[in-house]
C-alpha positions as CSV (number, residue, x, y, z in Angstrom):
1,X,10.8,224.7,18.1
2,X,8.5,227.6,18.5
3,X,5.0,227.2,16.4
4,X,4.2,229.7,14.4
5,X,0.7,231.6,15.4
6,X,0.0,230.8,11.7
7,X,0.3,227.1,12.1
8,X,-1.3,226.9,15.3
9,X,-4.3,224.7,16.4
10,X,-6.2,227.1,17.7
11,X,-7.2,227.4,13.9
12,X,-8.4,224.2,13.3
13,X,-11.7,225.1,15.0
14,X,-12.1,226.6,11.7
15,X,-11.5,224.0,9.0
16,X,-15.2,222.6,8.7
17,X,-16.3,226.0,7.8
18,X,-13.0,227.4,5.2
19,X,-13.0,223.7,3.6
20,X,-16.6,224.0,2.5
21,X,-18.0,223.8,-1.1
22,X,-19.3,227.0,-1.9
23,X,-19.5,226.5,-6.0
24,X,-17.7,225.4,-8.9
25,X,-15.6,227.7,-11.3
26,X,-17.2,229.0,-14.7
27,X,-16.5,226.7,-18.1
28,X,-14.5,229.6,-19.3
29,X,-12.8,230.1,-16.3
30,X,-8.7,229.7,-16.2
31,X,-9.5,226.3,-13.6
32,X,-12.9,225.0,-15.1
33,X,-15.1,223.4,-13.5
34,X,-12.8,223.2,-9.9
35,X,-14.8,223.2,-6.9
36,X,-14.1,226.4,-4.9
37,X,-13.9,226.7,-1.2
38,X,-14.3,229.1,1.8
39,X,-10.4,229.4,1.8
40,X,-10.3,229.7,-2.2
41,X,-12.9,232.4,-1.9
42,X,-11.8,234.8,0.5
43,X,-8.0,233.9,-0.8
44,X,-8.8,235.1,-3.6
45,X,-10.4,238.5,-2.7
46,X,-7.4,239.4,-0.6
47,X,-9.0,238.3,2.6
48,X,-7.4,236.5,5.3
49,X,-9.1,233.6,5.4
50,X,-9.1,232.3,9.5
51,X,-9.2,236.0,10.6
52,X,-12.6,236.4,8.8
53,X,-13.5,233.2,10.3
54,X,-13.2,234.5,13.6
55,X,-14.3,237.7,12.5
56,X,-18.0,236.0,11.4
57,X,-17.8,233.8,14.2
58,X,-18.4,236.5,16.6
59,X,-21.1,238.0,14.7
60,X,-24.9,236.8,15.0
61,X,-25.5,234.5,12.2
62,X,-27.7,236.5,10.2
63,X,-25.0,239.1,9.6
64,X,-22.6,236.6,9.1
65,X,-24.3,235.4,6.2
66,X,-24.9,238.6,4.6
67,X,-21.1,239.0,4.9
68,X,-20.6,236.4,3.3
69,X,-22.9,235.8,0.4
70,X,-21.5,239.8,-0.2
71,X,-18.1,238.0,-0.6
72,X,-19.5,235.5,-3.1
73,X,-21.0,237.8,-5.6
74,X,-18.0,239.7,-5.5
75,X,-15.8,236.1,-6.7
76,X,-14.4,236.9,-10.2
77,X,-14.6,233.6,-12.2
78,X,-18.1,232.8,-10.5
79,X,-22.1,234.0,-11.2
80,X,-23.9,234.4,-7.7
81,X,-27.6,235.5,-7.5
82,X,-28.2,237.2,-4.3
83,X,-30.4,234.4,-3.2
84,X,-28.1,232.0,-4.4
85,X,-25.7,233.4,-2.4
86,X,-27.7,234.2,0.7
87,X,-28.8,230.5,0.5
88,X,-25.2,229.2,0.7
89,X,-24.1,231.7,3.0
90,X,-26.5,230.3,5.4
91,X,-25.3,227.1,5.1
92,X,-21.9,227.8,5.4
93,X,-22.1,230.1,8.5
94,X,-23.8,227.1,10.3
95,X,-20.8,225.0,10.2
96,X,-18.5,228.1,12.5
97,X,-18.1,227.2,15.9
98,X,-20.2,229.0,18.9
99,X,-18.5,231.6,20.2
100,X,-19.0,232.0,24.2
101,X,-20.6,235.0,25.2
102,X,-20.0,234.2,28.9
103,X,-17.3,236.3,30.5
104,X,-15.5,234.6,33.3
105,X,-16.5,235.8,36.9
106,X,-14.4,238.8,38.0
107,X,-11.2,238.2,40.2
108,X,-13.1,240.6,42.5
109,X,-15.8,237.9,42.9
110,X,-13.6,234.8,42.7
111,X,-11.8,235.5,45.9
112,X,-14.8,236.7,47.7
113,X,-16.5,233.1,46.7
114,X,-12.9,231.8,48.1
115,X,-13.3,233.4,51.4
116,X,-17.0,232.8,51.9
117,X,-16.4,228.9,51.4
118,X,-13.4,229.1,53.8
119,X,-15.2,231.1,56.3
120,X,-18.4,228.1,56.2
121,X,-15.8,225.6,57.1
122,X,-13.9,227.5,59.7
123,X,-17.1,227.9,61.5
124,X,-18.3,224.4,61.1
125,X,-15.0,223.1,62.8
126,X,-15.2,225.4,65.4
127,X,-18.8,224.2,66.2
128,X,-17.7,220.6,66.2
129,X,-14.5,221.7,68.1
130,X,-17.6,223.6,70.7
131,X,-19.7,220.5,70.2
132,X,-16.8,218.0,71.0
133,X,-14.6,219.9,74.3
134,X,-18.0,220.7,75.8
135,X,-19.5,217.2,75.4
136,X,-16.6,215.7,77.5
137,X,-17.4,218.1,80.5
């Protein structure tokens, strides 16, 4: 049985950051007084929620947060100040995993350190090749 890309685990590196408490829903609010999530958040702006977790885990974190206390103001059901907002944000955007920046080496340069290596120990058995036929002479 094929896993769906939807289902897969690769997403789970995001769970800290879509299961986290951003607020609670408005007294006259359809769901009163419910704690609202990441996941509820963007869900409910339209927003996929684990693409725009990878999509602010690749930015710096400042921007990230601005991104996303943007997204909380716009919550219908909910009242944000910006610096309410900005605060949570902030916390929130913590809890997304590094992304590396580090490219891996070049193929180019992989095989070259391949050869070099190779070429350190051919020549260090044929010294001790030299070293052993001409000490018997």
């Amino acid at each position: 049985m094929t896993v769906l890309p939807d289902y897969a685990l690769s997403r789970a590196r995001y769970t800290a950051f879509l299961f986290t408490v951003v607020g609670t829903e408005r007294r006259d609010a359809a769901n009163s007084g419910e704690d609202i999530t990441v996941l509820t958040a963007l869900t409910r702006i339209g927003i996929d929620p684990w693409q725009e977790a990878a999509r602010l885990a690749l930015l710096p974190r400042v921007e990230a947060a601005k991104s996303l206390a943007a997204t909380f103001i716009n919550l219908p059901d909910t009242r944000w100040t910006l610096g309410d907002a900005a605060g949570t944000a902030q916390r929130i955007v913590d809890t997304l995993p590094q992304v590396s920046r580090h490219r891996p080496a070049p193929l180019g340069s992989r095989i070259f350190l391949r050869w070099r290596f190779w070429a350190a120990v051919c020549l260090v058995l044929a010294l001790l090749a030299l070293i052993y036929l001409g000490g018997g002479a």
